[in-house]
N, C-alpha and C positions, 0 to 999 in steps of 0.2 A: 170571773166565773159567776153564773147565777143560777139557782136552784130553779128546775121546772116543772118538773116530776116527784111526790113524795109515794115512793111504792107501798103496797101492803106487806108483797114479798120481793122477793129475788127475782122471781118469774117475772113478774111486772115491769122490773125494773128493765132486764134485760131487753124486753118486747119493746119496752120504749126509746129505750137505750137502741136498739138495731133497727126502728124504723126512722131515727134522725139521724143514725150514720148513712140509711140507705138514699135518707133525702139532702145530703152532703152538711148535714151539720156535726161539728167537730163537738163531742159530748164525753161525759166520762158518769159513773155508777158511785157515789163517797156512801160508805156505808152495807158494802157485801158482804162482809163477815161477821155483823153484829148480831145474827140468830142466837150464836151460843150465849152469850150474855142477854136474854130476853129475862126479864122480873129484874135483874139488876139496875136496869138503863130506862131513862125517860120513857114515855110513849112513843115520842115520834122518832126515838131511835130506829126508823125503817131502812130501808135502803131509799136513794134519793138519786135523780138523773139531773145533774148538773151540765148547762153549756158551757164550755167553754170562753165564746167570743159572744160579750154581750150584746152586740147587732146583731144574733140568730136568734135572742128573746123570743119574740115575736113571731117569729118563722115556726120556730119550735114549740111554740105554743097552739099555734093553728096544726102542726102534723099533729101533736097531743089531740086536742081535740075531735081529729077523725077517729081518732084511736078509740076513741070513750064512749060507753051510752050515754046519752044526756040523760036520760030519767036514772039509772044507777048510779053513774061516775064512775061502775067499772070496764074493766078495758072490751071493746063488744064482741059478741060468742061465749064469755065466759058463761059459764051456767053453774046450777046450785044441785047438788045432788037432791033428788027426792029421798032417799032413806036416810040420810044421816046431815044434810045440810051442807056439806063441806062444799067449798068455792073449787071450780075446777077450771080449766084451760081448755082452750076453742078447743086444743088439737086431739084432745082425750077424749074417748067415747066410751070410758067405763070410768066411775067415780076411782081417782089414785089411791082414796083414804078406805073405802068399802066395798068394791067393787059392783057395786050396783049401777045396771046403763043406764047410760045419757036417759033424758026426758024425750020425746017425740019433740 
């Protein structure tokens, strides 16, 4: 097994995690229920998308890749709320954290 993915969240993880199931690479999520201990535990105690069989490295790193902005590195469609900053998800078109809309 080899680490490919170090998520920010859960949400990330999963996204990345179901577009390398959907491109047939066998993967698994180490690390989903470490929110509630967050200030106790390392930094990089994120959640993380591990492959299973390490000849899909590679494979799974180029689907990652389509997943990413290259100028951000986060996953593309994400967007920033303008009133409060918060990180949101393509599929949201009201801020989760404040409800103020999406950006034009």
């Amino acid at each position: 097994m080899q680490r490919v993915y170090q998520a920010a969240t859960l949400m990330d993880a999963q996204l990345v995690f179901d577009a390398l199931q959907s491109s047939g690479i066998e993967a698994t999520i180490n690390g989903a229920y470490l929110s509630g201990a967050v200030g106790e535990l390392p930094t990089d105690a994120t959640p993380s998308v591990w492959v299973i069989d390490e000849a899909d490295v590679y494979r799974a790193k180029a689907v990652i890749n389509e997943l990413l902005d290259p100028e951000s590195g986060v996953l593309r469609g994400e967007w920033y709320c303008g009133e409060c900053g918060e990180r949101c998800a393509a599929t949201f078109q009201i801020c989760w954290n404040c409800g103020a809309a999406r950006p034009a």
